[in-house]
Backbone as ProteinMPNN parsed JSONL, in Angstrom:
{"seq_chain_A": "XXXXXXXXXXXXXXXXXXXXXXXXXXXXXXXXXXXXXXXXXXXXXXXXXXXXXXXXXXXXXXXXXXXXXXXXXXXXXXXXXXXXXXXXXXXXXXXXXXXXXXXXXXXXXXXXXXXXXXXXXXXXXXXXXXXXXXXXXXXXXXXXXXXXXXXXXXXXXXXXX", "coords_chain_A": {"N_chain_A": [[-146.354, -94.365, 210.244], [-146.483, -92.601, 208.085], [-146.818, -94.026, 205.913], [-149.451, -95.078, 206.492], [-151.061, -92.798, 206.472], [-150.769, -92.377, 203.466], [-151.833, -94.119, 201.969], [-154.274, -93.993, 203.364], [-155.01, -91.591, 201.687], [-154.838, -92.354, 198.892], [-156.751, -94.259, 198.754], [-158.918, -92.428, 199.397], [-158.569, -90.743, 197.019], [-158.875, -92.406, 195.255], [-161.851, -93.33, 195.351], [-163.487, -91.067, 195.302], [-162.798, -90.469, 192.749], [-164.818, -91.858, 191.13], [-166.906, -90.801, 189.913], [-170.868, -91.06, 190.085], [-173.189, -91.235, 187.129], [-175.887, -91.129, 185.176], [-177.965, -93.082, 183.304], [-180.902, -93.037, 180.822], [-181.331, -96.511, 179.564], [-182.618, -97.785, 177.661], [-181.537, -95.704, 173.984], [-184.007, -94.299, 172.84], [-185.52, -93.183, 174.663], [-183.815, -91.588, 175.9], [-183.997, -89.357, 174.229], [-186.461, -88.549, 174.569], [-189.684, -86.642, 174.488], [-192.409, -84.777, 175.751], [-195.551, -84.686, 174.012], [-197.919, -84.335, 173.823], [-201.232, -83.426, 175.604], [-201.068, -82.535, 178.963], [-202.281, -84.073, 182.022], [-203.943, -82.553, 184.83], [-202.493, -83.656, 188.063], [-202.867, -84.916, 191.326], [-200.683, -85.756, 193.508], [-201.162, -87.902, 195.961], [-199.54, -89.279, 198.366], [-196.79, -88.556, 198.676], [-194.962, -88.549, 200.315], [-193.256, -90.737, 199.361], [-190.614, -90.112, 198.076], [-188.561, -90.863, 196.324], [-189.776, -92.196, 194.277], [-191.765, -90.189, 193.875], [-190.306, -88.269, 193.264], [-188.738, -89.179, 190.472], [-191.364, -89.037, 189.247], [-192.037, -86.778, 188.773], [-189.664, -85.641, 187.618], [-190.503, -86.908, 185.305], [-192.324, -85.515, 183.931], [-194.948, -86.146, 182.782], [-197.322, -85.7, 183.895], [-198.922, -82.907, 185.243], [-197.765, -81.958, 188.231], [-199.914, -80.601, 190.748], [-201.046, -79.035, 193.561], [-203.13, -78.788, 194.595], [-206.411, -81.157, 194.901], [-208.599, -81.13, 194.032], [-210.241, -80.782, 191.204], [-208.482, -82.668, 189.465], [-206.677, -85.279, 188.497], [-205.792, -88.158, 190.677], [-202.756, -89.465, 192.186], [-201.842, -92.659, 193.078], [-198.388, -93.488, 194.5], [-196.547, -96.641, 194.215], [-194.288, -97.785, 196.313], [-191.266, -98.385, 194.809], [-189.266, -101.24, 193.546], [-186.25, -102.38, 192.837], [-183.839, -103.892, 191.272], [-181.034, -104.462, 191.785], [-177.745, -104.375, 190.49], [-175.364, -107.907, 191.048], [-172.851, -107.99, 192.381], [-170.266, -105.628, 192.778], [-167.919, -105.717, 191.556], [-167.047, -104.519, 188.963], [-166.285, -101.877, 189.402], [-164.154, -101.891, 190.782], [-162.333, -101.87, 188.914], [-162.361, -98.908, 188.104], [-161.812, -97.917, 190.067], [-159.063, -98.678, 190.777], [-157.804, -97.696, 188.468], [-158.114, -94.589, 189.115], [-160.391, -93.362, 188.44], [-160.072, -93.411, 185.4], [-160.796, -95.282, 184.273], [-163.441, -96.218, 182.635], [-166.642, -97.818, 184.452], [-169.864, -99.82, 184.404], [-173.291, -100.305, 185.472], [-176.319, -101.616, 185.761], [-179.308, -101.053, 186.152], [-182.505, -102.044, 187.041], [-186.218, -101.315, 186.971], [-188.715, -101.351, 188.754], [-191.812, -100.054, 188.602], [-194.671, -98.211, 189.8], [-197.904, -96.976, 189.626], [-201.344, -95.811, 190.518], [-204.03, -94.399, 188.874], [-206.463, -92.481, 189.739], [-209.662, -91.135, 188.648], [-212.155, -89.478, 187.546], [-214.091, -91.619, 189.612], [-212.677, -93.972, 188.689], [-210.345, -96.365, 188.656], [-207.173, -96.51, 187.368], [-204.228, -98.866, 186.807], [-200.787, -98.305, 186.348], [-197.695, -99.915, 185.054], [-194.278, -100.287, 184.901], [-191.284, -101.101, 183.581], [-188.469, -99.864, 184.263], [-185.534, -99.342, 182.571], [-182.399, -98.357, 183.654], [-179.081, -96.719, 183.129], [-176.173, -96.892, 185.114], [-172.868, -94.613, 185.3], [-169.763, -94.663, 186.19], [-167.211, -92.988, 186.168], [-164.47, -90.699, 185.411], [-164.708, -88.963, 183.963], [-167.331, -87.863, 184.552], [-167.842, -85.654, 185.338], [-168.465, -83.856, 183.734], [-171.24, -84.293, 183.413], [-172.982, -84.11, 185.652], [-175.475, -83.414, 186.387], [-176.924, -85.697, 185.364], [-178.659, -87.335, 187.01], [-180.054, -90.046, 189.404], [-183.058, -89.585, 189.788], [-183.939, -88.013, 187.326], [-183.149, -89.346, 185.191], [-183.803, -91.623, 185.907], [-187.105, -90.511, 185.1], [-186.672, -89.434, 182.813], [-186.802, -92.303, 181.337], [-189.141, -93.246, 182.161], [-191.189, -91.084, 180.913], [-190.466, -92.336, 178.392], [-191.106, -94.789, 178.37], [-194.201, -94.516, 178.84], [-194.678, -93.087, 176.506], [-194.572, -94.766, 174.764], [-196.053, -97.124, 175.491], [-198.675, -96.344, 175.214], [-198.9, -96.15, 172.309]], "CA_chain_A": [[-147.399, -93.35, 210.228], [-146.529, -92.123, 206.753], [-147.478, -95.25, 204.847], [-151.067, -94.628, 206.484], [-151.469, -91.749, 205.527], [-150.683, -92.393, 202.45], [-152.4, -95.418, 201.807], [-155.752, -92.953, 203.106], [-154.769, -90.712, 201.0], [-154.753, -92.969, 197.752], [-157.922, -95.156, 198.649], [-160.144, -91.856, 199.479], [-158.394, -90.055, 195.71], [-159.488, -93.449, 194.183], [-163.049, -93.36, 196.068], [-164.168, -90.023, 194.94], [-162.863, -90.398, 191.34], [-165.408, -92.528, 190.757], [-168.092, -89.933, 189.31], [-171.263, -91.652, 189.196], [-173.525, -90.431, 185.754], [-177.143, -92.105, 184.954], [-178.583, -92.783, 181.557], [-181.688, -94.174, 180.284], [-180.86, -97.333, 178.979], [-182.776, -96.902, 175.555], [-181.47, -94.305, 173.616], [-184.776, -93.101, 172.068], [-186.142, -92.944, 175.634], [-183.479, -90.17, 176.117], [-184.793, -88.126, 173.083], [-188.313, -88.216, 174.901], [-190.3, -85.303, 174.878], [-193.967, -84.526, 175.42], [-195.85, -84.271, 172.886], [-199.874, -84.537, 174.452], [-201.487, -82.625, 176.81], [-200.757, -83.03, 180.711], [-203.525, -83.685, 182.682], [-202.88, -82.146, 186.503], [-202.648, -84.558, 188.723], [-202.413, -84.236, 193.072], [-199.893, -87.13, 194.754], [-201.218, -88.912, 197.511], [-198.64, -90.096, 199.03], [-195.378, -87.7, 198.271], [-193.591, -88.869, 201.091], [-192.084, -91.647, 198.36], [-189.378, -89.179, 197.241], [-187.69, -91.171, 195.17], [-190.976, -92.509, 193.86], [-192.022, -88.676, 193.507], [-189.318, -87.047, 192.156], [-189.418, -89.706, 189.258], [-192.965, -88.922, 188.771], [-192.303, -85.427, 188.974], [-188.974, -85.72, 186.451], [-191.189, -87.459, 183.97], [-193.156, -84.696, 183.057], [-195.855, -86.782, 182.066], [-199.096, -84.753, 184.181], [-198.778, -81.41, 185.671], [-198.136, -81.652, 189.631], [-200.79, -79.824, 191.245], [-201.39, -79.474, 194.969], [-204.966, -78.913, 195.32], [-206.649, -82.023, 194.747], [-209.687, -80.413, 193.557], [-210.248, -80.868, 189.82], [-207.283, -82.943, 189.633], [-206.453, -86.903, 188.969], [-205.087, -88.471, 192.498], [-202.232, -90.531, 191.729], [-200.861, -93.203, 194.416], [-197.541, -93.87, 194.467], [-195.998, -97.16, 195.255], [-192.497, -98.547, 196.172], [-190.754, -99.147, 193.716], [-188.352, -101.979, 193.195], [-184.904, -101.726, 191.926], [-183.1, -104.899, 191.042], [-179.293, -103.886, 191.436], [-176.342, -105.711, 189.785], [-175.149, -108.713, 192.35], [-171.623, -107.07, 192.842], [-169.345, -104.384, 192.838], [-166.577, -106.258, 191.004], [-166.731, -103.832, 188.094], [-166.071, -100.696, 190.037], [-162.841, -102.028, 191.163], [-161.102, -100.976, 187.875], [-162.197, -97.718, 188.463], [-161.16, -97.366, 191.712], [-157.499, -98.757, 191.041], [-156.962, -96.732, 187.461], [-158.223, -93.189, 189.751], [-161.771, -93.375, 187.356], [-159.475, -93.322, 184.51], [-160.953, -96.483, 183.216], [-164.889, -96.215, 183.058], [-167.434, -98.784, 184.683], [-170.958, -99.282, 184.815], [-173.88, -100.816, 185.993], [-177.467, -101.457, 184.677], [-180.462, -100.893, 186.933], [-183.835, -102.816, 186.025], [-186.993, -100.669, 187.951], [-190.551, -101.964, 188.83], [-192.3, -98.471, 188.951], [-195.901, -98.369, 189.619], [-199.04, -96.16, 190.252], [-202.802, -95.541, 190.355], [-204.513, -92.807, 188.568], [-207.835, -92.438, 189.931], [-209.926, -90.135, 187.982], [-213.869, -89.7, 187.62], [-214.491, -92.917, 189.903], [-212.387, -95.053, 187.567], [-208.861, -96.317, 188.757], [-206.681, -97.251, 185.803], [-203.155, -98.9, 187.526], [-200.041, -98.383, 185.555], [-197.386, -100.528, 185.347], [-193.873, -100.554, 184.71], [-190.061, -101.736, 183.999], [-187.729, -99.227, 183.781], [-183.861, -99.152, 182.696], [-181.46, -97.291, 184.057], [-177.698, -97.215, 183.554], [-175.054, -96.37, 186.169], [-171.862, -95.387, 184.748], [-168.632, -94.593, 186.807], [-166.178, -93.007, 185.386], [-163.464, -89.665, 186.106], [-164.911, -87.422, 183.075], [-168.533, -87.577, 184.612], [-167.63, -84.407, 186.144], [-169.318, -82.87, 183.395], [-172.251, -84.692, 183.157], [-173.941, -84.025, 186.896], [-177.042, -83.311, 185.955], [-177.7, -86.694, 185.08], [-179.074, -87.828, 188.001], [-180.75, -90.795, 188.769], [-184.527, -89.471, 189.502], [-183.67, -87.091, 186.0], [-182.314, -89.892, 184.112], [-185.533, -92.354, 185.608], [-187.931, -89.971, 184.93], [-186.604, -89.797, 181.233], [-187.171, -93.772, 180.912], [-190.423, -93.471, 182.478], [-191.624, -90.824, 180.114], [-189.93, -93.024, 177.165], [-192.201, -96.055, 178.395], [-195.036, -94.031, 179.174], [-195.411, -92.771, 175.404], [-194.507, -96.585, 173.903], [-197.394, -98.04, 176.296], [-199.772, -95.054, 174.392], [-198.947, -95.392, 170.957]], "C_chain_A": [[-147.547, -92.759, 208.825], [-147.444, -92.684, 205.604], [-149.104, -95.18, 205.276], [-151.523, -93.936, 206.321], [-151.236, -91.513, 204.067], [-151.13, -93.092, 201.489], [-154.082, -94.676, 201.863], [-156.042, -92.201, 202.278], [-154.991, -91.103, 199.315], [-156.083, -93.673, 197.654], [-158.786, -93.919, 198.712], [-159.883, -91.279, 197.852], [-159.536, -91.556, 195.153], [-160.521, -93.613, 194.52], [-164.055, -92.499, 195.299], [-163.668, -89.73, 193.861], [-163.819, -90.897, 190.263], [-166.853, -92.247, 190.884], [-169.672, -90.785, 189.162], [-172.396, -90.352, 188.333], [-174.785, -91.367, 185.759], [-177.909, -91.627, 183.793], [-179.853, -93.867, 181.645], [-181.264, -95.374, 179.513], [-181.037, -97.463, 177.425], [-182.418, -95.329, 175.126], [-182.421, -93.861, 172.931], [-185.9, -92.51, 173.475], [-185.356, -91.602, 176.686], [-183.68, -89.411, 175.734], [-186.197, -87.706, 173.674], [-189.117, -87.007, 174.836], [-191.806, -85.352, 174.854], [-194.586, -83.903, 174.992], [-197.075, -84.792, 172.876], [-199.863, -83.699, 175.559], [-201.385, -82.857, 178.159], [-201.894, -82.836, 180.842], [-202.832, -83.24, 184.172], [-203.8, -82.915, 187.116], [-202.075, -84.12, 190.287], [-202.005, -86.193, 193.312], [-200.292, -87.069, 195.668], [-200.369, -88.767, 198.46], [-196.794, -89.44, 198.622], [-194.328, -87.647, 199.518], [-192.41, -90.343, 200.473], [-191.41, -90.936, 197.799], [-188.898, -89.512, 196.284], [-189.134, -91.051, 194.015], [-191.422, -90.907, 192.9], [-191.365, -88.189, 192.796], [-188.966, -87.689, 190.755], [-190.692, -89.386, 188.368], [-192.663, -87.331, 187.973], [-190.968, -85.112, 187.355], [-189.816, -85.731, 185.122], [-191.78, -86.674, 182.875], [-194.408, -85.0, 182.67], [-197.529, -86.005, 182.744], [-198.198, -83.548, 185.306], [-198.998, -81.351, 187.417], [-198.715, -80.659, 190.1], [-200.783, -79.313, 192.796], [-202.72, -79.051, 195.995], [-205.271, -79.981, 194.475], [-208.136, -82.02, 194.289], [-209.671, -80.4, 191.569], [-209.108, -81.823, 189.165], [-207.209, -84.574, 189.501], [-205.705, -86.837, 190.455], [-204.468, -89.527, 191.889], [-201.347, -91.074, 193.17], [-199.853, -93.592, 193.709], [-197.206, -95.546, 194.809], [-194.271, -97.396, 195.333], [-192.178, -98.915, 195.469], [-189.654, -100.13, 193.802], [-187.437, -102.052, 192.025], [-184.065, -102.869, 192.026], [-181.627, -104.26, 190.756], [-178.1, -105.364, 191.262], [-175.927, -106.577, 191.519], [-173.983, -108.225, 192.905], [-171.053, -106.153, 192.86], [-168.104, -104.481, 192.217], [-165.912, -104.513, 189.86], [-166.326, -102.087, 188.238], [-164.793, -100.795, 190.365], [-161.861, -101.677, 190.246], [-161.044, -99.26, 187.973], [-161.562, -96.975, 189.429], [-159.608, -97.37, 191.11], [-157.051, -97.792, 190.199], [-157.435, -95.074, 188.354], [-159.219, -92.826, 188.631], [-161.445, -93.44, 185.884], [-160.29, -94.394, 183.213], [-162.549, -96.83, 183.53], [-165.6, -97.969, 183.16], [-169.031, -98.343, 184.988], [-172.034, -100.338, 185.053], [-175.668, -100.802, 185.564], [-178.519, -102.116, 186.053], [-182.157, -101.289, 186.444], [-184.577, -102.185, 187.362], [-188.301, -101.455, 187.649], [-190.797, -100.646, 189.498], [-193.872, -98.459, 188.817], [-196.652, -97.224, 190.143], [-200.331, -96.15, 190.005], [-203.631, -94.014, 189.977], [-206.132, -92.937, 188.729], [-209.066, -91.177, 189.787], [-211.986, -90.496, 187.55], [-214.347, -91.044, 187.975], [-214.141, -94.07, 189.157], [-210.922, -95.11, 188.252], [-208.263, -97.212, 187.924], [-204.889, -97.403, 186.682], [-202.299, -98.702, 186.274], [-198.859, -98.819, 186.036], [-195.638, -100.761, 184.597], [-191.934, -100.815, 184.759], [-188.94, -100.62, 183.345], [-186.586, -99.305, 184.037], [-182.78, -98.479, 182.716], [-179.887, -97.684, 183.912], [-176.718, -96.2, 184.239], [-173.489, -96.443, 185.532], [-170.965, -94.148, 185.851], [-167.478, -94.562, 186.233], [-165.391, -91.185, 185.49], [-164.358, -88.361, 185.432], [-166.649, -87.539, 183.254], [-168.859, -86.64, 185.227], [-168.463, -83.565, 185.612], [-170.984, -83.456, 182.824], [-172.686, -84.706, 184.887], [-174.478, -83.683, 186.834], [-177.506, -84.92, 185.716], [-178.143, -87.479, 186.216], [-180.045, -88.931, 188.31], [-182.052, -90.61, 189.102], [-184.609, -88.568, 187.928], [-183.847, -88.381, 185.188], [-183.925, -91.327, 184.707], [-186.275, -91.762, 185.09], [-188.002, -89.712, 183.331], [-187.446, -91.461, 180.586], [-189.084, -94.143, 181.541], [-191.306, -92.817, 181.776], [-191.894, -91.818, 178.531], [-191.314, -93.963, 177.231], [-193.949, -95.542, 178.473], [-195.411, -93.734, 177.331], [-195.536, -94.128, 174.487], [-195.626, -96.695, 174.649], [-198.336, -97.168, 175.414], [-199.481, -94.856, 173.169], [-200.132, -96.276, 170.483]], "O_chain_A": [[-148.667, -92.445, 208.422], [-148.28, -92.226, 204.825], [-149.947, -95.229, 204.38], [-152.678, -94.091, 205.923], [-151.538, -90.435, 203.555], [-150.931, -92.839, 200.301], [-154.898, -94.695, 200.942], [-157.218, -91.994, 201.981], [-155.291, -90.199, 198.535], [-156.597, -93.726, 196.537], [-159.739, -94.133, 197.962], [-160.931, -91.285, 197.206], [-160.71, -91.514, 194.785], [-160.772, -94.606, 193.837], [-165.103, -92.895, 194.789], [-163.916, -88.555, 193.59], [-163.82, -90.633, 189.061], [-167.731, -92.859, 191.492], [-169.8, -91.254, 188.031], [-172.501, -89.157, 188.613], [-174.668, -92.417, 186.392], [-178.317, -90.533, 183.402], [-179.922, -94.968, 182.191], [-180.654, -94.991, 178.515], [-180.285, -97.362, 176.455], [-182.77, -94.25, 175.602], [-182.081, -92.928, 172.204], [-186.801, -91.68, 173.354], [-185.81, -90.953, 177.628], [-183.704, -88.393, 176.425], [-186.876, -86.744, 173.314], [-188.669, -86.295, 175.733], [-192.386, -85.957, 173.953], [-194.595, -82.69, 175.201], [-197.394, -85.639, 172.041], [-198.926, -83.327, 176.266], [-201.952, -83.935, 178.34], [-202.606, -81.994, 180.296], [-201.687, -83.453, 184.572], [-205.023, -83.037, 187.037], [-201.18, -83.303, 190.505], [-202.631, -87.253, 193.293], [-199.919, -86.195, 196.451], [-200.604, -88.027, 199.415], [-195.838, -90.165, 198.344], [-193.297, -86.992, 199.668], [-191.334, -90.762, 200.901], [-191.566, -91.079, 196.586], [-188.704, -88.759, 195.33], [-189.41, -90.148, 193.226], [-191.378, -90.674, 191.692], [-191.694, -87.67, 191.73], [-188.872, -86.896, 189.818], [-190.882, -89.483, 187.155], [-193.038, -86.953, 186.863], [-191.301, -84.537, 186.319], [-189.836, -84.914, 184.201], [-191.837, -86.833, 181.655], [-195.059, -84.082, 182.172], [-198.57, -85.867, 182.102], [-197.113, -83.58, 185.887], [-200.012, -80.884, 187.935], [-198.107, -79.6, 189.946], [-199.561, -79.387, 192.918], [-203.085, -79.005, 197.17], [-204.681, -80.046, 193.396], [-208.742, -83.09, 194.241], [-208.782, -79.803, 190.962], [-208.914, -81.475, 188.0], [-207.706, -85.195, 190.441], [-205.242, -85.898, 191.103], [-205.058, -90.384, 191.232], [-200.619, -90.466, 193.955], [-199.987, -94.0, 192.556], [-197.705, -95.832, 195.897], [-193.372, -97.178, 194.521], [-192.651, -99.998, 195.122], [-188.762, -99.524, 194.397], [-187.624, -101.893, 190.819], [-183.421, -102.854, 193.075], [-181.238, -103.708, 189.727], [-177.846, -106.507, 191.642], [-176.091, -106.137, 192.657], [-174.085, -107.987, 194.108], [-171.952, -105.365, 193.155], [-167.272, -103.575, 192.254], [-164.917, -103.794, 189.962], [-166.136, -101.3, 187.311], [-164.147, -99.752, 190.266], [-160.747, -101.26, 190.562], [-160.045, -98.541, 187.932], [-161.015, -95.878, 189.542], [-158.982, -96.32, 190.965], [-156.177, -97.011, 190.576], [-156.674, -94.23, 187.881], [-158.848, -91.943, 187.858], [-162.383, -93.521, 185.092], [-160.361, -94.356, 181.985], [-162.889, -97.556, 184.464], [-165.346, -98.943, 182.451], [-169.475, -97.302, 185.472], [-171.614, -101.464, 184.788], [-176.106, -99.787, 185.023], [-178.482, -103.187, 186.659], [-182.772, -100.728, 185.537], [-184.093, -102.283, 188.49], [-188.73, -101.985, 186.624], [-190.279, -100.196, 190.52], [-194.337, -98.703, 187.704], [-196.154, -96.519, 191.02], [-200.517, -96.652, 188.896], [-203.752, -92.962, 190.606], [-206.869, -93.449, 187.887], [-209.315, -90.411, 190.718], [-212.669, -91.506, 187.38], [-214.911, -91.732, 187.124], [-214.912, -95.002, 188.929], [-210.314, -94.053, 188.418], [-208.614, -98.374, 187.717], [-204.329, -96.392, 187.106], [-202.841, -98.868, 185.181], [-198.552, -98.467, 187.175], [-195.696, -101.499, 183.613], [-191.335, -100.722, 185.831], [-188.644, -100.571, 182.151], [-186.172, -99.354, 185.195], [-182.265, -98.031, 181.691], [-179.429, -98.707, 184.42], [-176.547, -95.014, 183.96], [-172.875, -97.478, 185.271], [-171.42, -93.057, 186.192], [-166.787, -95.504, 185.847], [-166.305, -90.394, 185.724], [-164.643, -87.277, 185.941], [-167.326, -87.341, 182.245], [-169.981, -86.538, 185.722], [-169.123, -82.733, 186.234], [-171.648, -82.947, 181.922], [-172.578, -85.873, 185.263], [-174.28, -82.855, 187.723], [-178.677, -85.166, 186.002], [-177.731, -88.634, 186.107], [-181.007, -88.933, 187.543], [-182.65, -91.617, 188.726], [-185.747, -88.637, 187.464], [-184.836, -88.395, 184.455], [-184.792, -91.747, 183.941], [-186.525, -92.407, 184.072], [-189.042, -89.75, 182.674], [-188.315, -91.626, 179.73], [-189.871, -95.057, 181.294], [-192.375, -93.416, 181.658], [-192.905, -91.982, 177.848], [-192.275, -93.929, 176.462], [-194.822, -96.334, 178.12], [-196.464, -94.221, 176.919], [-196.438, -94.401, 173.695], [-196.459, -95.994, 174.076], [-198.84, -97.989, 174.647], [-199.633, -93.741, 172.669], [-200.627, -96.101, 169.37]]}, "name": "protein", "num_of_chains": 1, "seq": "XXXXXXXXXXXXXXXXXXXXXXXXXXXXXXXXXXXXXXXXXXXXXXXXXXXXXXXXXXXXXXXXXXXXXXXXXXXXXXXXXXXXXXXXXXXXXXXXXXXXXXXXXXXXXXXXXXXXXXXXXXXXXXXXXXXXXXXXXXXXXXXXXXXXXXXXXXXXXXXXX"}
């Protein structure tokens, strides 16, 4: 009875040491800032949360919620190509997060901005990295609609220069 509890006791420590942290993958797409005017825009479709709260991170137009004067932007699903395994987590686990791992997230992020009878789609691939590791204790804020919504700004001002 001991050894199982002790054995639970060691796999849940080594479970929940394993902080995760989320970065834009380019680092000048973490510097981002906006630097043009927002237009305000009303979501469609804001039951895509994730979708949304990316949008909404980004900063990039001024959520509204009258739809009155306002672009209408649809959301869609986005697709999130995730690493094929979990191998690289396993060091973390055994050292108790001691020994950081991480993971690199490729996004297909899309929407429609439909604005004086004109819909202009936009279109793109954003990179995210997942890292796992003990001292990300003080990095929780980085979250990953925060830390998309950075890379989606980033790409958003590259596509517009």
């Amino acid at each position: 009875m001991f050894k199982l509890v002790t054995y639970s006791f060691l796999i849940s420590v080594s479970l929940s040491s394993c902080i995760p942290a989320y970065s834009a993958s380019s680092k000048e797409y973490n510097q981002a800032k906006v630097n043009f005017t927002k237009k305000k825009a009303f979501v469609v479709n804001k039951e895509l949360k994730t979708e949304f709260n990316i949008l909404k991170h980004s900063d990039i137009y001024e959520i509204v919620e009258d739809s009155t004067d306002a672009a209408r932007i649809t959301l869609y699903p986005m697709k999130t190509h995730t690493p094929p395994c979990g191998n690289p987590m396993i060091g973390s686990m055994i050292t108790v997060g001691l020994l950081p791992s991480g993971f690199p997230y490729d996004i297909s992020y899309s929407y429609d901005v439909a604005e004086n009878s004109t819909t202009k789609k936009y279109q793109y691939q954003l990179q995210v990295y997942q890292s796992l590791w003990l001292f990300n204790i003080f990095r929780l804020g980085k979250t990953f609609s925060k830390q998309s919504g950075k890379a989606l700004l980033g790409s958003y001002i590259a596509s517009n220069k």
